[in-house]
Structures are given as structure tokens and as C-alpha cells.
C-alpha positions as CSV (number, residue, x, y, z in Angstrom):
1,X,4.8,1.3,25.3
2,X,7.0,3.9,23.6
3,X,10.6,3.5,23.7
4,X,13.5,5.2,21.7
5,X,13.4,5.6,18.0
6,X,15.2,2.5,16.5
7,X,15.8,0.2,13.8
8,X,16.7,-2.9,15.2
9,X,14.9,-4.8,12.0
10,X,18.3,-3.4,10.0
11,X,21.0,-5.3,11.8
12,X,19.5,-8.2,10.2
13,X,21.8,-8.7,7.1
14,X,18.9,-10.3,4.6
15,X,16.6,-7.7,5.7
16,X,18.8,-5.0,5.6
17,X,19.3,-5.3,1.7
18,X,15.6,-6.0,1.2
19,X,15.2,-2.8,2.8
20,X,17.6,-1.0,0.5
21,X,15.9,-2.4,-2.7
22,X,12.4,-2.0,-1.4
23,X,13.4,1.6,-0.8
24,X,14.7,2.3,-4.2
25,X,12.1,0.8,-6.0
26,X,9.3,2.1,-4.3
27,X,10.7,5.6,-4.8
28,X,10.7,5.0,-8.9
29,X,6.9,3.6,-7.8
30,X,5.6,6.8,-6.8
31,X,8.0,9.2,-9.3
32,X,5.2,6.7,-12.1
33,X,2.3,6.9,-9.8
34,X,2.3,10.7,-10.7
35,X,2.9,10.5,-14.1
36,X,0.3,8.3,-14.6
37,X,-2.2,9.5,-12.6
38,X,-1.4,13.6,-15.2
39,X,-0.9,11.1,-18.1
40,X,-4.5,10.3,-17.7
41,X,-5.8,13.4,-17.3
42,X,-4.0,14.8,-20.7
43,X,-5.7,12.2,-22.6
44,X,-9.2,12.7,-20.8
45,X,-9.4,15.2,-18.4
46,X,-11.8,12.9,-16.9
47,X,-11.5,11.9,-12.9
48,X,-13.7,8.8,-13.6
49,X,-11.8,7.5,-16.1
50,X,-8.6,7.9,-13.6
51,X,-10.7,6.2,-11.2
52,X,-11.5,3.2,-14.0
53,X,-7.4,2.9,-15.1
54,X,-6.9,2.4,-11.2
55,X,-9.3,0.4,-10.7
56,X,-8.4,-2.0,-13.6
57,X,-4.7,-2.0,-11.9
58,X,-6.3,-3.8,-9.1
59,X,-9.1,-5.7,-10.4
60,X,-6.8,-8.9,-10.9
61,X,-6.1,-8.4,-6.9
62,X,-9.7,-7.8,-6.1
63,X,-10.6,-11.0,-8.2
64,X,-7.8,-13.3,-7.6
65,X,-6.1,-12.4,-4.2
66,X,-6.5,-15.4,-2.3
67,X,-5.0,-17.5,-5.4
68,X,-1.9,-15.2,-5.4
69,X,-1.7,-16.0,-1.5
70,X,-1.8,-19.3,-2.2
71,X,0.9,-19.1,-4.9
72,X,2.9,-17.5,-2.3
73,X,2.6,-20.5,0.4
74,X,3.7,-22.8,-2.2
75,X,6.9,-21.5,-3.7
76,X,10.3,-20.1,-2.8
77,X,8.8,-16.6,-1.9
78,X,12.2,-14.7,-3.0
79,X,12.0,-16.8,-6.7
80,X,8.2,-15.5,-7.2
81,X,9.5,-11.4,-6.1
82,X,12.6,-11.7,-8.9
83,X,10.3,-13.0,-11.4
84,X,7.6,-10.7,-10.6
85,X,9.9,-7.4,-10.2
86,X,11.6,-8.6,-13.9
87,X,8.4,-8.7,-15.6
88,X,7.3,-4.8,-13.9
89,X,10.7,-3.6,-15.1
90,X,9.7,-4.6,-18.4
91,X,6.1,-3.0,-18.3
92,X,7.2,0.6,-17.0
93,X,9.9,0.1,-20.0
94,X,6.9,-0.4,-22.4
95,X,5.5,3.0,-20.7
96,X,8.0,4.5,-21.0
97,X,8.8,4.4,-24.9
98,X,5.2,4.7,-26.0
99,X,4.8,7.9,-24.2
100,X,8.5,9.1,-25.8
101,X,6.9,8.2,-29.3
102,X,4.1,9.9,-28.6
103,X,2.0,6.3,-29.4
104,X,0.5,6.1,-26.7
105,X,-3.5,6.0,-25.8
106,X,-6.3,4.9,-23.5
107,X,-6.5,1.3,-24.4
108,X,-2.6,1.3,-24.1
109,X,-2.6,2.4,-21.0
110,X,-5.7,0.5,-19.4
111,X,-3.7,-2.9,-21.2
112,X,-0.8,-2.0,-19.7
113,X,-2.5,-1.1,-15.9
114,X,-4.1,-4.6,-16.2
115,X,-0.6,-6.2,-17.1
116,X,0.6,-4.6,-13.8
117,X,-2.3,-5.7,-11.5
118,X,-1.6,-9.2,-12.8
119,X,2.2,-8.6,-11.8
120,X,1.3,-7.5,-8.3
121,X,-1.4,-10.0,-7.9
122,X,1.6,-12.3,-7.2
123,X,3.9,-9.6,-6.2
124,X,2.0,-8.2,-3.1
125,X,1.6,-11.4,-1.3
126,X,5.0,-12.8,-1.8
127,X,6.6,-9.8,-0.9
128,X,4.5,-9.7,2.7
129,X,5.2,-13.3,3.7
130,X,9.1,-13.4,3.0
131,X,9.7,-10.0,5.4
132,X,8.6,-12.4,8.8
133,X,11.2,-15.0,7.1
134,X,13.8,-12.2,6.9
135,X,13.9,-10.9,10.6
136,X,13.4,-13.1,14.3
137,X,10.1,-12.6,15.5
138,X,11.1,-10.5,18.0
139,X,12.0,-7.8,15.6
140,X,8.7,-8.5,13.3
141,X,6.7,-5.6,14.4
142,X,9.7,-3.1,13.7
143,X,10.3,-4.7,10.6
144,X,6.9,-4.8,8.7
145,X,7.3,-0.7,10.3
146,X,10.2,0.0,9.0
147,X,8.9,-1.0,5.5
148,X,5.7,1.2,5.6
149,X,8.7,4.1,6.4
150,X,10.1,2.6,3.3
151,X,6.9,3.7,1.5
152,X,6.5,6.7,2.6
153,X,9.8,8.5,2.8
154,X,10.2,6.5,-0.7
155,X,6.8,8.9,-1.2
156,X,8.2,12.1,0.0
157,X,11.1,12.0,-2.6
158,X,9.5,10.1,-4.9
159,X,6.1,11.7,-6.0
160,X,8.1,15.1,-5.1
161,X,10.9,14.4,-7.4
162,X,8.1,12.8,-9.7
163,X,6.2,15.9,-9.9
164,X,8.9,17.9,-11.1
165,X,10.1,15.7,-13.8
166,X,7.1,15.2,-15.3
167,X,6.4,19.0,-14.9
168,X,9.7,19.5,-16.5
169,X,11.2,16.4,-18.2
170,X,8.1,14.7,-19.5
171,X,6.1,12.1,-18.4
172,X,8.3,9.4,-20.2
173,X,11.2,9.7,-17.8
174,X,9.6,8.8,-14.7
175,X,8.3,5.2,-16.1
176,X,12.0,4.6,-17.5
177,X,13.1,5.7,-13.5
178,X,10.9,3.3,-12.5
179,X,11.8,0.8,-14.7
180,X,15.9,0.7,-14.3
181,X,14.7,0.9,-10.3
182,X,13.0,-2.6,-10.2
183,X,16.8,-3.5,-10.6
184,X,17.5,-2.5,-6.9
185,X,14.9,-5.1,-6.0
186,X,16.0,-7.7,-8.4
187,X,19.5,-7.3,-6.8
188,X,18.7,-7.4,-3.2
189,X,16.9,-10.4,-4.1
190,X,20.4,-12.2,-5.0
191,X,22.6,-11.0,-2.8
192,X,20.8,-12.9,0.2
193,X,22.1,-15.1,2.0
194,X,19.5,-18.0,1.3
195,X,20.8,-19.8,4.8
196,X,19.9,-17.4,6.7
197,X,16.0,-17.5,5.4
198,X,13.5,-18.9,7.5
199,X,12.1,-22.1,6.2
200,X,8.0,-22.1,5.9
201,X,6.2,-24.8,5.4
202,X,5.7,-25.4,1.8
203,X,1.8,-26.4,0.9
204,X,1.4,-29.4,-1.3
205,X,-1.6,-29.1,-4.2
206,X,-4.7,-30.4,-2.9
207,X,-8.6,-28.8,-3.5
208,X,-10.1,-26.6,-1.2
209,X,-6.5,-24.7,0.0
210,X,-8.4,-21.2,-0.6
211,X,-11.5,-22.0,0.9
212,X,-9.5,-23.2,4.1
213,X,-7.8,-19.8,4.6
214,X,-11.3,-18.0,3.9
215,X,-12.4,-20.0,6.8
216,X,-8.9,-19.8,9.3
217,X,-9.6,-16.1,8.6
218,X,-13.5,-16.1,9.0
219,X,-13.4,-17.7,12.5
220,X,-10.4,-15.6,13.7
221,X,-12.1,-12.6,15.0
222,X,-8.9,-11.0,15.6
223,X,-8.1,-11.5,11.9
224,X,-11.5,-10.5,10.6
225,X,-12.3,-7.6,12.1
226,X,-9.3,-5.6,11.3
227,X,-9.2,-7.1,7.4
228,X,-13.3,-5.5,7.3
229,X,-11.6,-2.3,9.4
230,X,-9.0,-2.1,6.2
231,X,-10.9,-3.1,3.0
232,X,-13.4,-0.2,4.6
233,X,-10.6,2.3,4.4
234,X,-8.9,1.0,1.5
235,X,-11.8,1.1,-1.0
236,X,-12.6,5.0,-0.3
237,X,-9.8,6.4,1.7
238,X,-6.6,4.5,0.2
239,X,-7.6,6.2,-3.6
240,X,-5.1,9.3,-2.9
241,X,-3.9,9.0,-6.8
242,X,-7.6,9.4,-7.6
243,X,-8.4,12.0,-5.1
244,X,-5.8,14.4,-4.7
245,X,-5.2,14.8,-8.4
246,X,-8.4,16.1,-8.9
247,X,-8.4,17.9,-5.6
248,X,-4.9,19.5,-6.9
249,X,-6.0,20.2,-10.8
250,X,-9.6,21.2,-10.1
251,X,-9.8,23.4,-6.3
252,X,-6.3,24.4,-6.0
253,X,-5.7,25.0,-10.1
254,X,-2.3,23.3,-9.9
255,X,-0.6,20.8,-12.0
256,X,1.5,17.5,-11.7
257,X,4.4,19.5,-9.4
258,X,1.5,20.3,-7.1
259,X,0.6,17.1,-6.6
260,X,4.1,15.8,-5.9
261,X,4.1,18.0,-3.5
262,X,1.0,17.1,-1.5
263,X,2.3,13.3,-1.9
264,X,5.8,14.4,-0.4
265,X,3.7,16.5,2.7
266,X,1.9,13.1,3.2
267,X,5.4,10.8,3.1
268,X,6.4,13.3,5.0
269,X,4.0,12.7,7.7
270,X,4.0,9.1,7.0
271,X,8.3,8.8,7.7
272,X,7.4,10.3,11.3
273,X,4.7,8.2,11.9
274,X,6.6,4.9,11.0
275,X,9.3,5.9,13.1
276,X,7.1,6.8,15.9
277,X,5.6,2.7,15.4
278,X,8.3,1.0,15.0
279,X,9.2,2.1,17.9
280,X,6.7,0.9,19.8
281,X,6.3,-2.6,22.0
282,X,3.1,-4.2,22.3
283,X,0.1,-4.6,20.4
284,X,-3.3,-4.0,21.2
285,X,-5.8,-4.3,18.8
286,X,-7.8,-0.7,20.0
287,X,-4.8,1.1,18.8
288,X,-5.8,0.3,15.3
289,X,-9.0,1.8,15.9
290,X,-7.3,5.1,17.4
291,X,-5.0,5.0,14.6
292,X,-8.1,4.8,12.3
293,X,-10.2,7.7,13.5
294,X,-7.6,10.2,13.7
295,X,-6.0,9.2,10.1
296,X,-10.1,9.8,9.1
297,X,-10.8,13.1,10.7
298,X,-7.1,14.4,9.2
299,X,-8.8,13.3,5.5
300,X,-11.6,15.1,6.4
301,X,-9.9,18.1,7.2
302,X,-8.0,18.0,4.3
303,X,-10.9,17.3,2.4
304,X,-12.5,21.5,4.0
305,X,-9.1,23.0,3.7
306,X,-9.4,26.8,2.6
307,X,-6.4,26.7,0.3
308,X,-3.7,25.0,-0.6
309,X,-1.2,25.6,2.2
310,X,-3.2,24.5,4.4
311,X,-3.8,21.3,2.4
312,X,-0.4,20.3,2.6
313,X,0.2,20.9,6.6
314,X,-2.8,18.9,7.4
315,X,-1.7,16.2,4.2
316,X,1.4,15.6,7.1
317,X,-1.2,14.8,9.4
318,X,-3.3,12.4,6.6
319,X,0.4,10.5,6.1
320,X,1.2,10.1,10.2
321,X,-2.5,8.4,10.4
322,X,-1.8,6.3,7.3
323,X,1.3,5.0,8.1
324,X,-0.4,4.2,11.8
325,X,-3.7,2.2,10.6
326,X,-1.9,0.4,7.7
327,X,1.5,-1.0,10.0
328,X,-0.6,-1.9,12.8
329,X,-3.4,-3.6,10.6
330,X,-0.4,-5.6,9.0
331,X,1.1,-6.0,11.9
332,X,-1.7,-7.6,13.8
333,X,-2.4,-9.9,10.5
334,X,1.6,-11.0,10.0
335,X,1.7,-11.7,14.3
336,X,-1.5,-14.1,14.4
337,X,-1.3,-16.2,11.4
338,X,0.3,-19.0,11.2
339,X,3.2,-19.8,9.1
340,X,1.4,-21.9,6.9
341,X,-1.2,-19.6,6.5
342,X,0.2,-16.5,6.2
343,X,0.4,-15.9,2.6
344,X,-3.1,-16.5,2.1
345,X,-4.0,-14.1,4.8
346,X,-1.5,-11.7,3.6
347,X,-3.6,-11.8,0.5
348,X,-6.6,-10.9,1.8
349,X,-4.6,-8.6,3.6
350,X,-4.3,-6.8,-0.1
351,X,-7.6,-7.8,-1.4
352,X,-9.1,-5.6,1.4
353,X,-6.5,-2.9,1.0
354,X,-5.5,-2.7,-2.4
355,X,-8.2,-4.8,-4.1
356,X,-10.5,-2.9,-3.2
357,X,-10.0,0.0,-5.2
358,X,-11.5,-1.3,-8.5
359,X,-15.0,-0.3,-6.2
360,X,-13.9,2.7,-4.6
361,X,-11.3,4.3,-7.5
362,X,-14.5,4.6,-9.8
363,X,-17.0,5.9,-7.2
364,X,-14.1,8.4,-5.7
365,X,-13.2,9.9,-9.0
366,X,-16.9,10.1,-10.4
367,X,-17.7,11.7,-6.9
368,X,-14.7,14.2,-7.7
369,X,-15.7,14.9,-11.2
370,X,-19.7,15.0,-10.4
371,X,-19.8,16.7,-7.4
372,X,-16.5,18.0,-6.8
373,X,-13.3,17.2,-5.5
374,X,-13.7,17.7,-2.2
375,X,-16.5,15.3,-1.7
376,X,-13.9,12.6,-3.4
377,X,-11.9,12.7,-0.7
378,X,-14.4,13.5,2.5
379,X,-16.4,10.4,1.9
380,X,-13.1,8.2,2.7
381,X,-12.3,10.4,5.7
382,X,-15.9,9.6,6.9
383,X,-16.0,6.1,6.3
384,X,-12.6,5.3,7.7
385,X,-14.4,7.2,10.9
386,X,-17.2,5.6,11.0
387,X,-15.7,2.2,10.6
388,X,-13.0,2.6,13.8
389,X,-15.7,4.0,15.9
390,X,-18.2,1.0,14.9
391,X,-15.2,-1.5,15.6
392,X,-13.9,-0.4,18.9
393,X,-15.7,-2.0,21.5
394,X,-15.5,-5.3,20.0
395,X,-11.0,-4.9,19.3
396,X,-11.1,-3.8,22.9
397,X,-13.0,-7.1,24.1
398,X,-10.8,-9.0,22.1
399,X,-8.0,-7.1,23.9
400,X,-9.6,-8.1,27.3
401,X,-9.9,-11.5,26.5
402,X,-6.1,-11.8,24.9
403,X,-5.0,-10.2,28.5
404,X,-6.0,-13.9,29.9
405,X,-4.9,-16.5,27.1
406,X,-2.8,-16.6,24.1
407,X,-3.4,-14.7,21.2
408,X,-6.5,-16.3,19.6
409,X,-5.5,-16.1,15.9
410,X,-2.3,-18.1,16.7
């Protein structure tokens, strides 16, 4: 059901300054996700070894995720994001004077993409499971919404504003952006009111606490299937700062500006899209399945564009299908689990989506660099199709059978 466009989530005091830090941080996140993705390429030219930086990024997720979960479960949530946030502030800075003193080089830079995937190993988690303590549940769906806006309208200005710095400025100035914007984060963080936080249940130490959330997940269908329908998507289709780089620098001959710009079309599309979910009441599993075939056949499409204008009207399209799949995945995840479980599913939650990249980044960009750049991108639009097609009948008997009895993940 579709009602007005609103944004209930914000009348919430706690979340409403989460919102504002998440928003300003995530902007400096995408101004560095560009200039890393050309800083690369000036050292190498090479798409696989883009694919192999990004991939070592992640690796600690795809790894460790369930133990950063766990982490999360255990401790103050809010504590874990300021210390976590700190520590990123001071690795962009790090970036961000090695690339001013022109000292900087492969190893650096694939030591310094690990020391941020060990950050966000932590990070990620945490920062899921303290938004349902932030907001009544009534309000959860529009606020884990709201936050995918955050992302991508934090993406439309962002990578745009990215693009043309680095273009312009140098890449240097975009990590020190990002680094003085983890501040927003860090501040928003200490201005809550820590009353007003929902209380979780804490989990004491005890052996086997990862292998029970493996198995509260594995026996959940309605946890399972859309975590299989995401780590799917998010291996080959999520790897857009592996893909459209190449895409932008090898078929359109364009530079870092042009791929700002075909970020900003897809925040673009994403902003709409969020505002057109958060909107909504209800949820039924099959939607994610809609959401993920049309977010695959706009990839694929962008994937045959003819030129480059065309790329970035149907890139609006690839961020309004993004948005879609992603908040309704997390959505589903952050409504079924229970409290005591949720960070652990949360982190499976970025295994699948997130940690799954040190798999696909490497296979996307050696696709891109072997066979061209199209084919980097089409095989994630055809796997993210082939995936919602294969999963619908089963979400929409889980849908049938949730019409009689509770939820079954909850």
C-alpha cells in the first residue's frame, strides 16, 4: 500500500541526528569512493587490480561477518560506531597526505583498503542494529528507508561533487573531505539522548554464539532466502566502483568527472526510489523479488547502452531498482529477527551484500578488462534476474502462509 511521501522516522529526536551525520558522512564516502576507484587506475590502469583493492576492502567482512555481528550484540552499539568512525577518520587522513606527498603506491593503498574493511567489519553491523533502537517499530520500515535515501542522495552529490574535485582539485582532497566528515557521525553519536535508546538484550560470552545465529538464520526461510537473493546480487551486481569505472574510462572515453556523474544519475534514481519505499505500508516478501528483476534488467540495459547519455538516463533507472531490492531485503531481515539476534543477522546481512565482493570485484573487473566493459556489468544484471525469477514462487508461498500466522522469522 502506497501512501503520501513522508518521513515520519525524523520526528524521532535520536534518529533524527543519526540521520544528519549518516548523511554527511556518507556524502565524504562516495566524494573517496571516486577517488579511489581513478587513484587506482593512475597507478595501473588495470580493472582487475581495482577489482583486487575492493575486494581486499571486504575480505575482513566476507571472512569475519558473523563475529562483527556478534561484537555488535554484545556491546553498547553507539560506543562500537564512535570508535569505529574515529579510527576511519584517521585512515582517509593517512590517504589523504600520502597522495598530497606524492608517497603513495599499490601496497599503500591495498594496506590501507584492508585497514578499512577491518573498520567496517565492526562498523556495518553496529551501525544496522542501533537504527531499530533509535525509532518505535512502527516507524522501522521508514526508517531503515530513509537511510538507504541517505546513501543515495548522499551519492548524487557526493560522487558528483567527487568527480569534479578530483578532476580538478586532486585526488588528495576528497580523502581529507571524507576524513573531517566522519566528524558529523562522531557528533551525532554524542549528542543522543542515551534514555531515549532502546535497551537490547546484551549477550553474555559463551561458545557456539555464531554457530547459533548461522542456524536461527538457516531454519528461517524467510531470512534465508532473501540473504541467498542479496549475497547473489551483491557479489556481481553491487561492484558499481568496479564496473562503471571501466565502463566510463574504456567505452565512453571519459574520466573521474564522468563517472561522478553516472554515480550522481544513479543517487539520483536511488533518492526517488527511497522516497517512493518509505512510503509504503506492508511487506511482502514477492516485492523483493519485483524489486530485483527490474533493478536487473535496468543493469542490463545499461550494460547495451549506445552512448553515454543514454547510460546515465537508464543509470536513474539502475539507482530506483537498487534502492528497492536493498531496503526491502533489509527491511525484511531487521522486521523478523529478534532483538537478540539481530546483529548477527545484520551481519550476514553484509557478508552477503558487501562481503561478497572480494568474489565478484575480481571476476567483474577481470571480466571488464578481458572481455570488455560491458560484459562487467551485464553479468550482474543477469544474475540479479535470474536469481528474483528463481526465488519467486517460493517468497510468494512464504507470503501465503504469513497471511494465516505470524511472521515465521519472529
Amino acid at each position: 500500500m502506497l501512501n503520501t511521501l513522508r518521513f515520519d522516522a525524523l520526528r524521532t529526536r535520536n534518529y533524527r541526528r543519526f540521520f544528519l551525520g549518516q548523511t554527511v558522512s556518507v556524502c565524504g564516502n562516495w566524494m573517496e569512493s571516486v577517488a579511489q576507484s581513478f587513484l587506482v587506475l593512475q597507478l595501473t590502469g588495470s580493472g582487475t587490480q581495482l577489482g583486487l583493492v575492493t575486494a581486499v576492502r571486504f575480505g575482513p567482512m566476507f571472512l569475519f561477518a558473523p563475529w562483527g555481528g556478534l561484537l555488535a550484540d554484545r556491546l553498547d552499539r553507539r560506543r562500537v560506531l564512535m570508535v569505529t568512525q574515529t579510527i576511519a577518520a584517521l585512515i582517509s587522513l593517512t590517504f589523504t597526505v600520502l597522495i598530497a606527498t606524492h608517497t603513495i603506491s599499490m601496497p599503500l593503498v591495498y594496506l590501507l583498503a584492508l585497514c578499512f574493511g577491518c573498520v567496517n567489519l565492526f562498523d556495518n553491523p553496529a551501525r544496522e542494529s542501533l537504527v531499530p533502537d533509535l525509532v518505535p517499530q512502527p516507524l522501522l520500515v521508514n526508517a531503515v528507508t530513509l537511510n538507504s535515501v541517505t546513501v543515495h542522495g548522499a551519492r548524487l552529490f557526493g560522487a558528483a561533487f567527487g568527480g569534479v574535485i578530483a578532476a580538478a582539485l586532486g585526488l588528495a582532497l576528497c580523502f581529507g573531505l571524507n576524513a573531517v566528515s566522519f566528524a558529523a557521525v562522531v557528533l551525532s553519536l554524542l549528542l543522543m539522548d542515551s534514555g531515549a535508546i532502546a535497551q537490547h538484550p546484551r549477550q553474555d560470552r559463551r561458545p557456539g554464539q555464531v554457530r547459533e545465529g548461522l542456524r536461527y538464520v538457516a531454519r528461517s526461510a524467510d531470512l534465508l532466502l532473501p540473504i541467498v537473493m542479496i549475497a547473489v546480487a551483491g557479489a556481481l551486481a553491487w561492484e558499481f566502483p568496479v564496473s562503471l569505472p571501466l565502463l566510463a574510462q574504456h567505452t565512453f572515453h571519459g574520466n573521474a568527472a564522468t563517472y561522478g556523474t553516472m554515480t550522481a544519475a544513479m543517487g539520483l534514481g536511488g533518492v526517488a526510489g527511497g522516497l517512493v519505499t518509505a512510503s509504503r505500508t506492508g511487506q511482502r516478501l514477492t516485492t523483493l523479488a519485483v524489486a530485483g528483476i527490474g533493478w536487473g534488467a535496468a543493469i542490463s540495459a545499461t550494460a547495451l547502452a549506445p552512448n553515454i547519455v543514454v547510460a546515465y538516463g537508464i543509470l536513474v533507472l539502475v539507482g530506483y531498482g537498487g534502492i528497492a531490492f536493498s531496503s526491502l531485503a533489509k527491511t525484511t531481515l531487521q522486521l523478523r529477527a529478534v532483538p537478540a539476534m539481530r546483529g548477527r543477522v545484520m551481519a550476514l546481512w553484509a557478508l552477503a551484500w558487501l562481503g561478497s565482493t572480494p568474489i565478484g570485484g575480481p571476476v567483474v573487473g577481470a571480466v571488464g578488462e578481458h572481455y570488455g566493459a560491458r560484459w562487467g556489468l551485464l553479468i550482474g544484471g543477469i544474475a540479479t534476474l535470474a536469481i528474483s525469477l528463481a526465488a519467486w514462487p517460493k517468497l510468494r508461498a512464504l507470503d501465503r502462509r504469513s497471511d494465516n500466522q505470524e511472521p515465521p522469522g519472529t
